[in-house]
C-alpha positions in Angstrom: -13.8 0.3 9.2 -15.2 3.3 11.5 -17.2 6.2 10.5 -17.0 9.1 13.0 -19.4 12.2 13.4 -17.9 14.2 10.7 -17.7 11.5 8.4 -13.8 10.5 8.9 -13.1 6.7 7.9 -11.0 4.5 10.5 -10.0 1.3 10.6 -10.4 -0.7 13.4 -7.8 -3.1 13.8 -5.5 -1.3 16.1 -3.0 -4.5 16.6 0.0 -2.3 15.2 -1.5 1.0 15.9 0.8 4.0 16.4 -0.1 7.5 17.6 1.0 11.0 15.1 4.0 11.7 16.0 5.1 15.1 16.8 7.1 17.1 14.1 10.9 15.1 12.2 9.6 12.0 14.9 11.2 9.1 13.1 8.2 6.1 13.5 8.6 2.3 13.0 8.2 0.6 9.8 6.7 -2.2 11.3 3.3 -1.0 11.3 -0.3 -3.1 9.5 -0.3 -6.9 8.5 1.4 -7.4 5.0 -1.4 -7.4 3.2 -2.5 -4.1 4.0 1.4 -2.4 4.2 1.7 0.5 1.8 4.9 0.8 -0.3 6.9 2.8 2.3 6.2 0.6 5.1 7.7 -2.1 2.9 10.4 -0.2 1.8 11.3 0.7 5.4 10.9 4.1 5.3 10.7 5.4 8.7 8.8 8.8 7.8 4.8 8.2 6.5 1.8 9.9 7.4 -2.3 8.9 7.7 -1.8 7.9 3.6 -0.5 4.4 5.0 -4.4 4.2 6.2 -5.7 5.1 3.1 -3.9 2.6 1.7 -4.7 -0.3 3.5 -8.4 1.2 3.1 -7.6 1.0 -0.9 -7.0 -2.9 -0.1 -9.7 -3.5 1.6 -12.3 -2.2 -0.6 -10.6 -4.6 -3.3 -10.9 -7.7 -1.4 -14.4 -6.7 -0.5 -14.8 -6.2 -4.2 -13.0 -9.6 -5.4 -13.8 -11.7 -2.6 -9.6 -12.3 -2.4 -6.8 -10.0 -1.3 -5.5 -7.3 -3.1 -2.1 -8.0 -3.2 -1.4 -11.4 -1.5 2.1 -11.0 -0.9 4.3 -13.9 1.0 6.7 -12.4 2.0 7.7 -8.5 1.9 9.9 -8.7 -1.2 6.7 -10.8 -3.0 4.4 -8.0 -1.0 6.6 -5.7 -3.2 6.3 -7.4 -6.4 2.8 -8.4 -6.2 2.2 -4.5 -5.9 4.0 -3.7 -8.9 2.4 -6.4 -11.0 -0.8 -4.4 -10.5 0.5 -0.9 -10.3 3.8 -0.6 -12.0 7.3 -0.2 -10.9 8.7 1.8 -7.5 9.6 5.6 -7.7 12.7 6.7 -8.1 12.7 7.4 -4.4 10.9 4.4 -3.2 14.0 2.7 -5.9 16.6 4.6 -3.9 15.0 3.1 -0.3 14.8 -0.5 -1.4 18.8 0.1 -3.1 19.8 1.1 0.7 17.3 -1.8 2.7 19.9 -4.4 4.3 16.8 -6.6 3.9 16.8 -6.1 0.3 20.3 -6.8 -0.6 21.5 -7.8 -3.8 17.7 -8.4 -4.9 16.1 -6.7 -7.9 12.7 -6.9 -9.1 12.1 -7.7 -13.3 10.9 -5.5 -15.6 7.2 -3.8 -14.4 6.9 -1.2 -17.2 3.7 -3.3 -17.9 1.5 -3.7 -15.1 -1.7 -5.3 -15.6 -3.5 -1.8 -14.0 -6.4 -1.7 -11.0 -9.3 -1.4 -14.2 -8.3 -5.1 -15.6 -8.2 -6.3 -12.1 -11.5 -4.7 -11.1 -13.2 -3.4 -14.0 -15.7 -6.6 -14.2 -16.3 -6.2 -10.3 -16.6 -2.4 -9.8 -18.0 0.8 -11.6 -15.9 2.8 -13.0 -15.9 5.1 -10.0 -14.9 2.6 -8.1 -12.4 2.1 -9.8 -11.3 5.6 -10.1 -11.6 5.7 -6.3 -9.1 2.5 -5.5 -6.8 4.4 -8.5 -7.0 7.8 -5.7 -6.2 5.6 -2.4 -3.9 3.1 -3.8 -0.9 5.4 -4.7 2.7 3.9 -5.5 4.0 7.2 -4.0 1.2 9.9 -2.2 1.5 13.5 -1.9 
């Protein structure tokens, strides 16, 4: 992680960095290791913004937390589940993505109305502003 001169937080691992694209530029989806791969990267959606960063900013501050990964997926489809375990199901829109992913075919995940929630996770680790502050960067679906 970087801190610049007017306090913007980067991360430093530039291995599948990508520049902003220009306005309707369609990007790759193959972009940060698993571990760190928000939701839409996952799903394969082609459009994302900076909140991919915050996300993987979200999972780092948890394993720094924990001392283990966030969400130690194995594969992308367990990358998906293991994110819903903690944070409940997909979107309707991130549901309609992984519907139409060719990767994803004729797979469905079980029932995630019941996740176990980032304060049972990291309640015992972090103060509750910490907390609230993972809650803010890990978002199933950002604005």
């Amino acid at each position: 992680l970087l801190l610049n001169a007017d306090h913007s937080l980067r991360l430093c691992d530039f291995g599948f960095a990508c520049s902003n694209p220009t306005e309707g530029e369609a990007l790759t989806d193959y972009v940060a290791t698993r571990w760190y791969r928000a939701p839409e990267l996952l799903l394969g959606s082609n459009h994302y913004c900076n909140k991919v960063d915050v996300w993987a900013v979200g999972c780092i501050m948890g394993e720094l937390s924990s001392g283990e990964p966030a969400f130690p997926g194995e594969s992308e489809i367990d990358q998906l589940y293991v994110i819903q375990k903690t944070l409940g199901g997909l979107t309707p829109s991130q549901n309609q993505l992984f519907l139409q992913n060719p990767r994803y075919a004729g797979l469905k995940f079980p029932d995630m109305s019941r996740p176990e929630g980032l304060h049972l996770k990291y309640g015992g680790r972090l103060p509750k502003l910490g907390v609230d502050c993972l809650r803010g960067m890990l978002v199933m679906a950002p604005p």
